[in-house]
mmCIF file as gemmi writes it, N, C-alpha and C atoms, coordinates in Angstrom:
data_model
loop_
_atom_site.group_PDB
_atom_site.id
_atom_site.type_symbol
_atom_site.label_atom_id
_atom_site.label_alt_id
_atom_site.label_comp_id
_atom_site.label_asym_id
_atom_site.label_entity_id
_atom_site.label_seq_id
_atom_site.pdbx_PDB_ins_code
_atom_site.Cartn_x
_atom_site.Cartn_y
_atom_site.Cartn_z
_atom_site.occupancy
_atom_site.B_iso_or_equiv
_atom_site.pdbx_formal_charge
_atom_site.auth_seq_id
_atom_site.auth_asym_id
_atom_site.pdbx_PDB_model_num
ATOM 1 N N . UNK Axp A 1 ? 103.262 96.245 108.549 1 0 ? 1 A 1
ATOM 2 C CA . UNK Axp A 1 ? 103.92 97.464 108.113 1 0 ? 1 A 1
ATOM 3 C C . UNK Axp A 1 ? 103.665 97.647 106.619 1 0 ? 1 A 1
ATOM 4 N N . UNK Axp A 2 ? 103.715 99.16 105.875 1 0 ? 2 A 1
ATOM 5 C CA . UNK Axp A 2 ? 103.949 99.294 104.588 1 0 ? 2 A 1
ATOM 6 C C . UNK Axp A 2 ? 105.053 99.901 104.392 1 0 ? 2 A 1
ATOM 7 N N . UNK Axp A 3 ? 105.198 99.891 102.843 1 0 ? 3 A 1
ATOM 8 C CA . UNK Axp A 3 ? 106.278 100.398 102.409 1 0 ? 3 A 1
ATOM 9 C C . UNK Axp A 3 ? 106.042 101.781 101.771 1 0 ? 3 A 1
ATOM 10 N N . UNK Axp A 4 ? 106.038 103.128 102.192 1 0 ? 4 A 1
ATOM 11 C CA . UNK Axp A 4 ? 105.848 104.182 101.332 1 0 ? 4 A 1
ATOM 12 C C . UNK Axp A 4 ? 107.236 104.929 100.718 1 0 ? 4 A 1
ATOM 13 N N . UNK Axp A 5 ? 106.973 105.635 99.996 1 0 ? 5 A 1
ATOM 14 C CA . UNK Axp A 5 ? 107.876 106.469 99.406 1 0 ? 5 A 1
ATOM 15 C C . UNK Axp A 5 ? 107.913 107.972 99.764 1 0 ? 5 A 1
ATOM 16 N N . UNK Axp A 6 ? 109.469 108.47 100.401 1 0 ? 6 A 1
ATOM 17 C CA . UNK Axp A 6 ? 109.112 110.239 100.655 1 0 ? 6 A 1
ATOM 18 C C . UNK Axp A 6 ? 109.258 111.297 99.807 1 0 ? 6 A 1
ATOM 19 N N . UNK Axp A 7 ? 109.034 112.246 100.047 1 0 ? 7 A 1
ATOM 20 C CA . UNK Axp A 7 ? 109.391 112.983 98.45 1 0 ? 7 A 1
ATOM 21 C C . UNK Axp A 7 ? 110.538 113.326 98.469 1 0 ? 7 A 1
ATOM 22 N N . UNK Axp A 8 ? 111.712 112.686 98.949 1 0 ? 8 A 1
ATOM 23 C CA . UNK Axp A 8 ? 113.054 112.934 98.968 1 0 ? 8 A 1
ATOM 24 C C . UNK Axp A 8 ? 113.257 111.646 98.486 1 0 ? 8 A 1
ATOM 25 N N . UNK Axp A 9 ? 112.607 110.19 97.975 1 0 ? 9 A 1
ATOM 26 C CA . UNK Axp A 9 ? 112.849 109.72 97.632 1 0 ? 9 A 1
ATOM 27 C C . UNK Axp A 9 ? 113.363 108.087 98.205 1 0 ? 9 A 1
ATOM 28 N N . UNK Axp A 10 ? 113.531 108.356 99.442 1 0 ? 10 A 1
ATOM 29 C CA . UNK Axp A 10 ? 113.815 107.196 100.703 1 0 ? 10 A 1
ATOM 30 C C . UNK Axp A 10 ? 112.126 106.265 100.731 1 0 ? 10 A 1
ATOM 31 N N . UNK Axp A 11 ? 112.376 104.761 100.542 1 0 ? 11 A 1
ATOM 32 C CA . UNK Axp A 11 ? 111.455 104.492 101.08 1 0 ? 11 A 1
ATOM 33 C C . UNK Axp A 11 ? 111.389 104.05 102.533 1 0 ? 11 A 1
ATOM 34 N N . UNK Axp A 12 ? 110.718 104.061 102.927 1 0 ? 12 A 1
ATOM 35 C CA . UNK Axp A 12 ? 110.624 103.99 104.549 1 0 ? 12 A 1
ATOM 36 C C . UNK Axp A 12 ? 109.221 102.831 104.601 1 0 ? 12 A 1
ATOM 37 N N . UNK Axp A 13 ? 108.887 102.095 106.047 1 0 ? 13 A 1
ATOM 38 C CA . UNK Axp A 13 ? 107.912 101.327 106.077 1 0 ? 13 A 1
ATOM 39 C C . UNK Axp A 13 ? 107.522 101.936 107.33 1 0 ? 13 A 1
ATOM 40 N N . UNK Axp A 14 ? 106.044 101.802 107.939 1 0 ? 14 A 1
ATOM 41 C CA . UNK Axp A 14 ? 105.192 102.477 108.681 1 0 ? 14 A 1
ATOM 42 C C . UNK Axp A 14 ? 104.606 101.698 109.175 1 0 ? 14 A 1
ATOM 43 N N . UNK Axp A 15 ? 104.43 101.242 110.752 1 0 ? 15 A 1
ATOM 44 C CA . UNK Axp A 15 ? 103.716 100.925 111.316 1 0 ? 15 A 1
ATOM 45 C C . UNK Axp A 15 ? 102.206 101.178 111.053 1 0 ? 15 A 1
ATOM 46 N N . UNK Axp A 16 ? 101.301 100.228 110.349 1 0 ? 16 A 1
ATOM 47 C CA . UNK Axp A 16 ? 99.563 100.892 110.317 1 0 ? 16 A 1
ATOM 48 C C . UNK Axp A 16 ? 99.223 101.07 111.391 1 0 ? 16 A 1
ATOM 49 N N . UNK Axp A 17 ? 99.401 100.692 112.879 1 0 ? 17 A 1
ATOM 50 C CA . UNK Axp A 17 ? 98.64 100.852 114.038 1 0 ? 17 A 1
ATOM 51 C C . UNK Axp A 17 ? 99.313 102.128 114.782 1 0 ? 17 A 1
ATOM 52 N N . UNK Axp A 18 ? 99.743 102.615 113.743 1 0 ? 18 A 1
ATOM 53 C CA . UNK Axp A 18 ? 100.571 104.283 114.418 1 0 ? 18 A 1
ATOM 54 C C . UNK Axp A 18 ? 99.941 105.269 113.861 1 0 ? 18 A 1
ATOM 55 N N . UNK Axp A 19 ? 99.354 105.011 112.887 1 0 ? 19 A 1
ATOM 56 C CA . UNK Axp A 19 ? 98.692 106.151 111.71 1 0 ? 19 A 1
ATOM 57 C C . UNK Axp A 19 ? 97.857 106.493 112.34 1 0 ? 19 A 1
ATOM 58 N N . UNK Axp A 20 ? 97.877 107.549 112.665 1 0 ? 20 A 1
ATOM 59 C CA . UNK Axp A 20 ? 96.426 108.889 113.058 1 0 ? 20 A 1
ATOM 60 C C . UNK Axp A 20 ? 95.485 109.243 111.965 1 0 ? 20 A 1
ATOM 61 N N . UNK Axp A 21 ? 96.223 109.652 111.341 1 0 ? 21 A 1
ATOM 62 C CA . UNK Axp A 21 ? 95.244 110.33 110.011 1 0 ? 21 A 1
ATOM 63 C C . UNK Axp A 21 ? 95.937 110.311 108.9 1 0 ? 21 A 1
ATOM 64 N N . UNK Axp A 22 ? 95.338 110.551 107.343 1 0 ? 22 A 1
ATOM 65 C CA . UNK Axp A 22 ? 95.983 111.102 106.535 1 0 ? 22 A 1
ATOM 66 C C . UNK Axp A 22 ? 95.547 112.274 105.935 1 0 ? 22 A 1
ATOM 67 N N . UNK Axp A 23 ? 95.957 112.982 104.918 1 0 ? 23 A 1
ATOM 68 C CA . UNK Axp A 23 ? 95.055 114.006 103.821 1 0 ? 23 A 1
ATOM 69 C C . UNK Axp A 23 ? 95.945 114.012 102.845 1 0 ? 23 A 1
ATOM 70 N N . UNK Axp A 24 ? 95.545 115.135 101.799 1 0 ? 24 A 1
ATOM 71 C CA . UNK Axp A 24 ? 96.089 115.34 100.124 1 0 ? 24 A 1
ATOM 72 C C . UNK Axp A 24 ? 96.42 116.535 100.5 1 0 ? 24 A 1
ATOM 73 N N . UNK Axp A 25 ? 97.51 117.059 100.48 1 0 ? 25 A 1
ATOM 74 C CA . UNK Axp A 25 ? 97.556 118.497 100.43 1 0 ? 25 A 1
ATOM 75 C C . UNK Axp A 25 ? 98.699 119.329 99.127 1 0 ? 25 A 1
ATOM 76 N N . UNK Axp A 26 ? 99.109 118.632 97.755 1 0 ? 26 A 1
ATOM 77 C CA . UNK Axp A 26 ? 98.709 117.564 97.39 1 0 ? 26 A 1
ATOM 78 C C . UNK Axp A 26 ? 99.439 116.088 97.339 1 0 ? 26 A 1
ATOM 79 N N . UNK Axp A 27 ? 100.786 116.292 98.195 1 0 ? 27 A 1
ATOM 80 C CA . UNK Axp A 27 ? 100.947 115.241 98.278 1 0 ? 27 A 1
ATOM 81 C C . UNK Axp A 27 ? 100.24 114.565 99.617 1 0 ? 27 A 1
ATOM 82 N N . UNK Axp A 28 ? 100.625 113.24 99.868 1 0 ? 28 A 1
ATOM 83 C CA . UNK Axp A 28 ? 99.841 112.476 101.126 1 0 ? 28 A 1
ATOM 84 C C . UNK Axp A 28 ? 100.858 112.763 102.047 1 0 ? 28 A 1
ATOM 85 N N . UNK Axp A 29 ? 99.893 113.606 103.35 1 0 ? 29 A 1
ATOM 86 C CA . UNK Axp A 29 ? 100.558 113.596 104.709 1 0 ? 29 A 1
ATOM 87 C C . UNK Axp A 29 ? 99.685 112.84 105.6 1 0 ? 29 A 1
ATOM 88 N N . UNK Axp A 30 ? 100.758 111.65 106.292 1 0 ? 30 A 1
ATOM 89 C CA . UNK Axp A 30 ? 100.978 111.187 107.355 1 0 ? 30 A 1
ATOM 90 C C . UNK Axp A 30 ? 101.03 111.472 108.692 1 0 ? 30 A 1
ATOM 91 N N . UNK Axp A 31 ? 99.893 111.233 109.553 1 0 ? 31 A 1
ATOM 92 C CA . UNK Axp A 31 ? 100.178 111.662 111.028 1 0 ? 31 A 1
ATOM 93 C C . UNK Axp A 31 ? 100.452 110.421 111.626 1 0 ? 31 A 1
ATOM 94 N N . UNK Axp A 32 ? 101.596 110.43 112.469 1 0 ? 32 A 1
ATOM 95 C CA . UNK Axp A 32 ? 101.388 109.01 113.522 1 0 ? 32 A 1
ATOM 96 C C . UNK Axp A 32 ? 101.288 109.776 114.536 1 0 ? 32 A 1
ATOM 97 N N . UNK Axp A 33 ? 100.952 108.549 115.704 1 0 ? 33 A 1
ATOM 98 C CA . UNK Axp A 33 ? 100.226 108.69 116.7 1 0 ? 33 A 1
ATOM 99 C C . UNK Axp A 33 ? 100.799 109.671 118.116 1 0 ? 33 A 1
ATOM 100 N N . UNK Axp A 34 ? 102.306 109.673 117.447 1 0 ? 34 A 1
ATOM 101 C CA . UNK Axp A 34 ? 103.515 110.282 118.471 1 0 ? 34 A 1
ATOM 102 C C . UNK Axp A 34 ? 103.585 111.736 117.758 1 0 ? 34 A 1
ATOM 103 N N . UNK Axp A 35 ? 102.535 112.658 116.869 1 0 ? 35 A 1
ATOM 104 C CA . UNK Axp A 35 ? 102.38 113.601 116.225 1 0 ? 35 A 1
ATOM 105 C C . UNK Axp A 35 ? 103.28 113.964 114.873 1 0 ? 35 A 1
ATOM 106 N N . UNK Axp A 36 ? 104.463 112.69 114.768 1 0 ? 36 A 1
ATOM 107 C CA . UNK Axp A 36 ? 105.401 113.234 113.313 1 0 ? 36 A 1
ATOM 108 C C . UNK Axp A 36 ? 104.542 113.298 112.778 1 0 ? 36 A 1
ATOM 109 N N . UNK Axp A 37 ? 105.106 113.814 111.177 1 0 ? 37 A 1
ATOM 110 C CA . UNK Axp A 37 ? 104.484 113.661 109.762 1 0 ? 37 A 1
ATOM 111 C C . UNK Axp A 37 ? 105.267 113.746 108.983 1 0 ? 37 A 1
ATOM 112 N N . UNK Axp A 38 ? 104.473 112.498 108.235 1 0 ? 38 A 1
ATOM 113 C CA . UNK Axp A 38 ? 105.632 111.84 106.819 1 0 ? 38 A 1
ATOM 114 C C . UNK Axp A 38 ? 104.519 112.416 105.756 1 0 ? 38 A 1
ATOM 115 N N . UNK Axp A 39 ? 105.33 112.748 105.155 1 0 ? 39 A 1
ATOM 116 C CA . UNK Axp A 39 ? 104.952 113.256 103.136 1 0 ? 39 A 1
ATOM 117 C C . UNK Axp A 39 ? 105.625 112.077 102.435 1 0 ? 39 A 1
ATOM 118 N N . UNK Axp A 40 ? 104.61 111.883 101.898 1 0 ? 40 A 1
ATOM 119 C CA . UNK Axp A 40 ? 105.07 110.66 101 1 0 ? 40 A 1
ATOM 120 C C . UNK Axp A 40 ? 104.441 110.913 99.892 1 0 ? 40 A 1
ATOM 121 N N . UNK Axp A 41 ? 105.393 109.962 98.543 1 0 ? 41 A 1
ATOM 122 C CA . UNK Axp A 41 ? 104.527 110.03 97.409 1 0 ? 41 A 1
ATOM 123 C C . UNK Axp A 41 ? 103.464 109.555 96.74 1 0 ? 41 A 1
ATOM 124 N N . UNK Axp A 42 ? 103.137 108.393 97.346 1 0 ? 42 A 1
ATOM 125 C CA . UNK Axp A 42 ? 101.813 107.595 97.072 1 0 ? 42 A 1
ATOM 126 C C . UNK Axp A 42 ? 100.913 108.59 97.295 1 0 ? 42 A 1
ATOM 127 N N . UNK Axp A 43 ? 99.316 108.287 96.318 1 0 ? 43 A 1
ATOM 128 C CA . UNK Axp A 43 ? 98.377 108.847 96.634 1 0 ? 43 A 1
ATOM 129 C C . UNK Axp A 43 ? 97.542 107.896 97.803 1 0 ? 43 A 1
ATOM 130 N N . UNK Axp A 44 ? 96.055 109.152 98.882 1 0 ? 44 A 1
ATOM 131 C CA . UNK Axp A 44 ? 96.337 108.295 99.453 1 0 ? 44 A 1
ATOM 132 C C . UNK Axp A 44 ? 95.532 107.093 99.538 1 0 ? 44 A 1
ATOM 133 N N . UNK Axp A 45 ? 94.806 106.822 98.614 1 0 ? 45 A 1
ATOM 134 C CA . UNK Axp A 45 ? 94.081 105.517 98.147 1 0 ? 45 A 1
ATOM 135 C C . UNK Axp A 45 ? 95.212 104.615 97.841 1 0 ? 45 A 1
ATOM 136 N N . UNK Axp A 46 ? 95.921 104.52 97.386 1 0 ? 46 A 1
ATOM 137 C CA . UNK Axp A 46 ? 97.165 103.777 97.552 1 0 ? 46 A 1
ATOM 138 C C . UNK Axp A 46 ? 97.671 102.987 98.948 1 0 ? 46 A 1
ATOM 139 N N . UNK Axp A 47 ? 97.609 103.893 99.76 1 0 ? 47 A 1
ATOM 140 C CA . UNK Axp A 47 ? 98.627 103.89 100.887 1 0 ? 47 A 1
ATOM 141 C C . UNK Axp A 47 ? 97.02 102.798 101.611 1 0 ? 47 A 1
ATOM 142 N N . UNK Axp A 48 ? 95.998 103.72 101.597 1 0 ? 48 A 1
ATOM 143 C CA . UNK Axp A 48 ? 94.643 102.879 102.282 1 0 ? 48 A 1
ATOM 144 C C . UNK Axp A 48 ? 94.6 101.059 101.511 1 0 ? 48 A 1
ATOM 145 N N . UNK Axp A 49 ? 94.886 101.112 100.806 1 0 ? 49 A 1
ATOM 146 C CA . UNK Axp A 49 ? 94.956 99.637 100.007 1 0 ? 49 A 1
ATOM 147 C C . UNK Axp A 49 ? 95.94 98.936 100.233 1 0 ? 49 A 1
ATOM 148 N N . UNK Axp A 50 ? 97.049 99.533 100.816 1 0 ? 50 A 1
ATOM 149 C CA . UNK Axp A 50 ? 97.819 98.833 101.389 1 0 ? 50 A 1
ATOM 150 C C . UNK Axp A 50 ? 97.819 98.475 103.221 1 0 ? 50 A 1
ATOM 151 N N . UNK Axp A 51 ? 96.903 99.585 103.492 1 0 ? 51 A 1
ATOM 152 C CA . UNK Axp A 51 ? 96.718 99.601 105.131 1 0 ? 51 A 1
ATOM 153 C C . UNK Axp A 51 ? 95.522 98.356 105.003 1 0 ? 51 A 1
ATOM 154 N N . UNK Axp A 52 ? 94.514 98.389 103.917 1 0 ? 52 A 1
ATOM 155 C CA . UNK Axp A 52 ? 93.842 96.546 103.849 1 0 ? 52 A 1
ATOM 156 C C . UNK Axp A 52 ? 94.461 95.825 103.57 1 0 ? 52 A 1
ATOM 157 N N . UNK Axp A 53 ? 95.189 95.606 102.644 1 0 ? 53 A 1
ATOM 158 C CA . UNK Axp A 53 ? 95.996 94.31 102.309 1 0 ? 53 A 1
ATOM 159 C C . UNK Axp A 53 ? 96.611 93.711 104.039 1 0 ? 53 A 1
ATOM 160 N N . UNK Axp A 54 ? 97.403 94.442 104.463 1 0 ? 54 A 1
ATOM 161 C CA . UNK Axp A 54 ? 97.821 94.614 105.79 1 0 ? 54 A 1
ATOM 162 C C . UNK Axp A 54 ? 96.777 94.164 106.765 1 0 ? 54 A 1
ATOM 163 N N . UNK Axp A 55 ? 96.007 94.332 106.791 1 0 ? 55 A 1
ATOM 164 C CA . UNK Axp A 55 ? 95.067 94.081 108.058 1 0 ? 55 A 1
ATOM 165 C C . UNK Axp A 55 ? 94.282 92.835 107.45 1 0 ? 55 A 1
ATOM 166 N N . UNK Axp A 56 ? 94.203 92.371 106.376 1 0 ? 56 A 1
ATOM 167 C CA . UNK Axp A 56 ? 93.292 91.371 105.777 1 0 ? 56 A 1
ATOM 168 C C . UNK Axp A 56 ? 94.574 90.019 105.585 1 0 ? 56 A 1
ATOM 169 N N . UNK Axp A 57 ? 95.777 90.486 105.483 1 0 ? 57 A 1
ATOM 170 C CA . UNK Axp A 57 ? 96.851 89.452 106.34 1 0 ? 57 A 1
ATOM 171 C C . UNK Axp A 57 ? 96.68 88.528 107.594 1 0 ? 57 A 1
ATOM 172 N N . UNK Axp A 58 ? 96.436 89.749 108.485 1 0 ? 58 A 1
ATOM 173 C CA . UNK Axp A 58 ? 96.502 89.804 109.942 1 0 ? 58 A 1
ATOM 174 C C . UNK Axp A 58 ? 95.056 89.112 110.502 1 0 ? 58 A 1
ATOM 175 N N . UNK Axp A 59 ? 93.872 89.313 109.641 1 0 ? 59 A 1
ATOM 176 C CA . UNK Axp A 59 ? 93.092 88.624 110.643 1 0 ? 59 A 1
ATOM 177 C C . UNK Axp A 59 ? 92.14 87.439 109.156 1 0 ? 59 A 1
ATOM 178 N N . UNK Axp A 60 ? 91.679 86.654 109.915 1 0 ? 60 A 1
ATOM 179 C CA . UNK Axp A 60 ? 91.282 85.656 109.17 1 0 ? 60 A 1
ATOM 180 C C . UNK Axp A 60 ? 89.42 85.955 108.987 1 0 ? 60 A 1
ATOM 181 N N . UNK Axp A 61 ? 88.944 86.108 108.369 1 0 ? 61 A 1
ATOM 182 C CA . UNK Axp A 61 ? 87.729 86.535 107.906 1 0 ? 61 A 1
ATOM 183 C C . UNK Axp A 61 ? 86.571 85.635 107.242 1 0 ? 61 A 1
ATOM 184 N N . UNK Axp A 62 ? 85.592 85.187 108.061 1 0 ? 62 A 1
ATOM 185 C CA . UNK Axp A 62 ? 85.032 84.051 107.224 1 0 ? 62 A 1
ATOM 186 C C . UNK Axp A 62 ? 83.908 84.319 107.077 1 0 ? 62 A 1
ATOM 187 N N . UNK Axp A 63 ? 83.11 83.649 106.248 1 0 ? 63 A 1
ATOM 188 C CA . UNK Axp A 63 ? 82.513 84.218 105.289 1 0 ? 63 A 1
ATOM 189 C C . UNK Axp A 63 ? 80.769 83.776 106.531 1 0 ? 63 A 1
């Protein structure tokens, strides 16, 4: 999971294996896979660096 921020100010955490898509419009909108959408304040290179950190947790990678 990450931790984002909404533009109301709540942070909330997000399943990465729910995320559909994102874009800038200009803040970052969130699609999950059940069609909501979260606006959050991170940009979304942010949010993608945290969807690696997250997945580079999760699996072991050798060289």
């Amino acid at each position: 999971m990450i931790k984002v921020t909404r533009i109301s100010g709540e942070e909330i955490y997000l399943n990465v294996l729910q995320i559909e898509s994102m874009e800038t419009i200009p803040e970052t909108k969130i699609k999950m896979m059940n069609g909501y959408y979260v606006l959050v304040k991170e940009p979304a290179d942010s949010v993608l660096g945290q969807i690696r950190e997250f997945m580079h947790s999760c699996v072991i990678f050798e060289d």
